[in-house]
C-alpha positions, -999 to +999 in steps of 0.1 A: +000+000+000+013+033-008+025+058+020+006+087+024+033+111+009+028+093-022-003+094-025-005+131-017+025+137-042+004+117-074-028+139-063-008+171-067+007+159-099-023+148-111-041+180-105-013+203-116-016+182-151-054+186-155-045+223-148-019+233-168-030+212-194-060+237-208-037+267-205-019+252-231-046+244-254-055+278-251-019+292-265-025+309-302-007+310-333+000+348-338-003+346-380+022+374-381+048+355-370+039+323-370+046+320-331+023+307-304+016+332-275+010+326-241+003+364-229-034+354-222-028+325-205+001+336-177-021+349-153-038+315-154-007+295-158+005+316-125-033+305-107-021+270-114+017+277-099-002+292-069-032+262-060+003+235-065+023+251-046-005+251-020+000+216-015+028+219+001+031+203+040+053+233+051+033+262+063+061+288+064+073+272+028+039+278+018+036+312+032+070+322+013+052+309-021+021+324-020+038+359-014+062+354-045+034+339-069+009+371-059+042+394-067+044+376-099+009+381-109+010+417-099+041+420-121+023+404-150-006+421-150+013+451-151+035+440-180+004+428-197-017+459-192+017+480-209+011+462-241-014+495-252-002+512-283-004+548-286+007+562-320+004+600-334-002+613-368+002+648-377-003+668-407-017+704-423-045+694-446-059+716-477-093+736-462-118+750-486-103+786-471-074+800-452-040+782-452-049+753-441-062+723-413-038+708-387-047+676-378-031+656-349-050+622-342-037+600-313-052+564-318-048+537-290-049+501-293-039+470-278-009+459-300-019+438-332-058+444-329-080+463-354-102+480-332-091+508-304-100+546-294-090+577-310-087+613-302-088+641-332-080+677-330-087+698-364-073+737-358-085+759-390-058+783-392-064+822-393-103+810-393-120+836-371-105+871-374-069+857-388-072+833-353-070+797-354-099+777-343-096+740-330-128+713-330-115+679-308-135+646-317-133+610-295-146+581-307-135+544-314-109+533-343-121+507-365-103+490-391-118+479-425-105+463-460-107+477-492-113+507-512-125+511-548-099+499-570-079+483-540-095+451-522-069+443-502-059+485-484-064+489-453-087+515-437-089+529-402-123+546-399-131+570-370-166+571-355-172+600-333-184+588-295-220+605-313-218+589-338-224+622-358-190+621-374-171+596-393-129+599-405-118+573-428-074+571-435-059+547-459-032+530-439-006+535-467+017+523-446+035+524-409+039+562-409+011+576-433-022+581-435-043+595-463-078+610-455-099+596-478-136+609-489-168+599-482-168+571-507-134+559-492-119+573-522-080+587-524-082+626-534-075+630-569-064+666-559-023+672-558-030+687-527-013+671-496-041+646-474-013+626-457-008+625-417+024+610-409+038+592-377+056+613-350+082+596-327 
């Protein structure tokens, strides 16, 4: 008959396999570089760590354990929490009158995902009385595929918290954008409609 140490040290195996076990099947392949990830699964790989290590027969051993798996939680969250991306686009765009619009957009997004929040600021120079005027719009960044003549270009399309405006940019490519029309059409105009990444 087997002692009960080893009967407590299969249950603890046996429990940390059932366990860890989904967290892996959970892992995804990341189709831009062909690389599983485990970012959503650590906290729940840690959870696992924490309920094995609270097997163990030594109170103060346990003690010391529980305190360095809740630090590494913490520490994870935290890291994982940090992967928000926040990029800025600037540029002075063509306006019907005056010199010009400046737009500055600031779009935030978890890193690789389509979808995030955005925060536009159009200043009409010399508008009012040779004075610069500035509208700010809030919203949440979408992104879409395809524009006439182009199936496969990627649009990020701005919808206003309101819902009572709507900016669509050609992603042209890391550091530009291209306002585009209402029919998600590239201006035909020579003019300059690009916003490009600042550092």
């Amino acid at each position: 008959m087997p002692s009960g140490q080893h009967i407590r040290k299969r249950n603890r195996f046996s429990l940390f396999s059932l366990i860890i076990k989904p967290v892996f099947l959970t892992a995804k392949l990341n189709p831009q570089t062909m690389k599983f990830t485990f970012r959503h699964s650590i906290p729940a790989a840690i959870a696992c760590i924490a309920l094995f290590s609270a097997c163990s027969s030594d109170p103060k051993q346990q003690g010391q354990e529980n305190a360095a798996t809740a630090q590494l939680l913490s520490d994870t969250l935290s890291t994982d929490s940090s992967a928000q991306e926040t990029l800025t686009f600037e540029g002075l765009l063509p306006a019907a009158s005056g010199p010009g619009i400046v737009y500055n957009l600031h779009v935030s997004s978890p890193r690789h995902s389509g979808d995030g929040t955005f925060r536009l600021s159009l200043t009409y120079k010399e508008a009012e009385d040779g004075q610069d005027k500035t509208f700010t719009y809030s919203g949440r960044r979408y992104t879409q595929r395809g524009i006439p003549g182009h199936n496969d270009a990627t649009v990020w399309q701005m919808v206003t918290n309101d819902k009572q405006e709507i900016f669509n940019f050609l992603l042209q490519d890391r550091e530009t954008l291209i306002l585009l029309n209402d029919q998600f059409e590239v201006p035909q105009s020579k003019q300059n409609y690009a916003l490009t990444l600042k550092e």
